[in-house]
C-alpha positions as CSV (number, residue, x, y, z in Angstrom):
1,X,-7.4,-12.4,36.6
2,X,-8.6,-14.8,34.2
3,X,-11.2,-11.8,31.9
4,X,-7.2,-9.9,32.0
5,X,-5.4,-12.8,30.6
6,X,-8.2,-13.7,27.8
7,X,-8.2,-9.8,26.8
8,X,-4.5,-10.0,26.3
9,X,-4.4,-12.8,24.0
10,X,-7.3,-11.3,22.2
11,X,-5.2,-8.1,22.1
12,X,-2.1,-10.1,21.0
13,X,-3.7,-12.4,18.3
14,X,-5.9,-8.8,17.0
15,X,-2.1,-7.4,17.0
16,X,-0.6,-10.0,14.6
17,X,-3.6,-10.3,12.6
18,X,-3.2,-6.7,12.0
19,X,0.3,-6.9,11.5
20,X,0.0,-10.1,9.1
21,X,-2.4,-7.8,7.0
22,X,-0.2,-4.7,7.0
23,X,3.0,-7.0,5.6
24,X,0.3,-8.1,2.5
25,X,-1.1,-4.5,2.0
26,X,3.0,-3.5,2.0
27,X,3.8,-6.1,-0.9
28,X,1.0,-5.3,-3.0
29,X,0.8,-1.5,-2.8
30,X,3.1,-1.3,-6.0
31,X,0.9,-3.5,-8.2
32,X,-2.4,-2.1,-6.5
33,X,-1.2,1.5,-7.8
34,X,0.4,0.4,-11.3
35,X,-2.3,-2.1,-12.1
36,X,-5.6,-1.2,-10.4
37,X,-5.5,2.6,-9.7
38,X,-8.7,3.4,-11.4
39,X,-10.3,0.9,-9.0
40,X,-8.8,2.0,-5.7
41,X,-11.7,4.0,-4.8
42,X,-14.7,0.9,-5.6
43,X,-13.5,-1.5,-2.3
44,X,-11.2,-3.9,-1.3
45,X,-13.1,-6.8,-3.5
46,X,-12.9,-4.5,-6.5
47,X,-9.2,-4.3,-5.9
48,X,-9.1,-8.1,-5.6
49,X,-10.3,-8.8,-8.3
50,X,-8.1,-6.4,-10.8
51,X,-5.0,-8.1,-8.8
52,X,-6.5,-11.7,-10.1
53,X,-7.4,-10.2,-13.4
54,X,-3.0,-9.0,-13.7
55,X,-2.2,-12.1,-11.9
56,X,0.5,-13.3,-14.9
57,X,2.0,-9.6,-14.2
58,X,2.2,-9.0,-10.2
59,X,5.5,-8.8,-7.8
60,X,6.5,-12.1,-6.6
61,X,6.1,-11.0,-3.4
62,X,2.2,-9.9,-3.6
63,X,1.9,-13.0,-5.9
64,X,3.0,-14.9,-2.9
65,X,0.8,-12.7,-0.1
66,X,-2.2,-14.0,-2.8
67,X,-1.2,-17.4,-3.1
68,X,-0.9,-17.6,1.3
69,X,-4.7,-16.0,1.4
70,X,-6.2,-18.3,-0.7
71,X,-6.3,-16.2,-4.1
């Protein structure tokens, strides 16, 4: 009973860890395709960075996705 209950929660916290990630993909997408399009393909870090590099210019909202991760 108790291996069921611990794989639950670790399905549940994998579920809004996922989700959290999602909602930050989901605000960003615009600026990630208007800003850093010729960097898409080079990784997630590469994308980063161009989003710190047009940090004066993004959406308030991925601004604020940035800001909550520590960017």
């Amino acid at each position: 009973m108790g291996r069921i209950l611990l794989s639950i929660s670790f399905v549940v916290l994998a579920s809004a860890a996922s989700a959290q990630q999602q909602v930050g993909h989901d605000a960003c997408a615009r600026d990630v395709s208007r800003f850093c399009r010729s960097v898409m393909g080079n990784g997630d870090q590469a994308v980063l960075a161009c989003l710190k590099e047009h940090r004066a210019r993004l959406s308030k909202a991925c601004d604020k996705i940035m800001t909550e991760h520590g960017q």
